[in-house]
C-alpha positions as CSV (number, residue, x, y, z in Angstrom):
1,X,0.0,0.0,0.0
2,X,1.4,3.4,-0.7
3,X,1.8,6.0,1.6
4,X,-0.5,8.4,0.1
5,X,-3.1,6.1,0.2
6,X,-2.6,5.6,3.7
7,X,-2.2,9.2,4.7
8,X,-5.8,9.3,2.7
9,X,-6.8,6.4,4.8
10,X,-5.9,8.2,8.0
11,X,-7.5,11.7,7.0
12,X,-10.2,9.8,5.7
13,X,-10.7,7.8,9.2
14,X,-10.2,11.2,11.3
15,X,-12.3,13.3,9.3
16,X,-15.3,10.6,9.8
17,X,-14.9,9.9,13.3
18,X,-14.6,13.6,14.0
19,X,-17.8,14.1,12.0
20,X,-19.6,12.1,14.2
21,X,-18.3,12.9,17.0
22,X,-19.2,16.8,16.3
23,X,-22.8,15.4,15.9
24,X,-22.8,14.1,19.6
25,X,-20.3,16.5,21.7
26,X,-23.7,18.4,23.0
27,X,-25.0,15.1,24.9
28,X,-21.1,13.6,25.5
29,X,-20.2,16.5,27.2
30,X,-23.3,16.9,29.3
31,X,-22.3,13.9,31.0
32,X,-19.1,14.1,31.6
33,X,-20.0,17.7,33.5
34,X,-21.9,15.5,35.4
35,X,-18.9,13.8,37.0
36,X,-18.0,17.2,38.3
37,X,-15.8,18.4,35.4
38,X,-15.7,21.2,33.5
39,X,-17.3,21.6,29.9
40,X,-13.3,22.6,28.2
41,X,-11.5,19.5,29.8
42,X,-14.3,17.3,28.6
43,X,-14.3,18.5,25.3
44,X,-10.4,18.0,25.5
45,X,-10.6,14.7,27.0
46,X,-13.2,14.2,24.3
47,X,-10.9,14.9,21.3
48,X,-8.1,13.3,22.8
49,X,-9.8,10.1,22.9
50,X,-11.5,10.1,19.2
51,X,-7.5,10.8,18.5
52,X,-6.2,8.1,20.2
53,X,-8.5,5.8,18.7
54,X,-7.7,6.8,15.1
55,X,-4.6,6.5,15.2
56,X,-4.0,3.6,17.6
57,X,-6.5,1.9,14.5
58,X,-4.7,3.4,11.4
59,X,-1.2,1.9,13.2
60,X,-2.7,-1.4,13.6
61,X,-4.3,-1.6,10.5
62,X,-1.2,-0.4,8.1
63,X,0.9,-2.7,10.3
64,X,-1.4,-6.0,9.5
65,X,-1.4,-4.8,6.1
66,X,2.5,-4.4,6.0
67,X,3.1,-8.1,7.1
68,X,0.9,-9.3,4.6
């Protein structure tokens, strides 16, 4: 696989998870005021977790795809 296919992949992956989770930050973030924190660190912790999961995914995914 070439690596601007999987820099698409990646952008592509990232731009749909942030999407959604744009459509459902109102709700998210609601909740997580509810635990007593403040409606900037749960947007942060928010986005830092939709991150983490796109690219913990994109690096297992192109390194399956590298062995094979």
């Amino acid at each position: 696989m070439g690596r601007k296919l999987v820099l698409f992949g990646f952008w592509l992956v990232g731009y749909a998870l942030g999407f959604f989770a744009w459509l459902v930050r109102a709700p998210v973030v609601n909740w997580v005021m509810t635990l007593g924190i403040s409606a900037d660190v749960a947007g942060a912790m928010i986005t830092g977790l939709a991150s983490s999961i796109v690219m913990l995914v994109g690096v297992m995914l192109w390194s399956f795809m590298s062995k094979n």
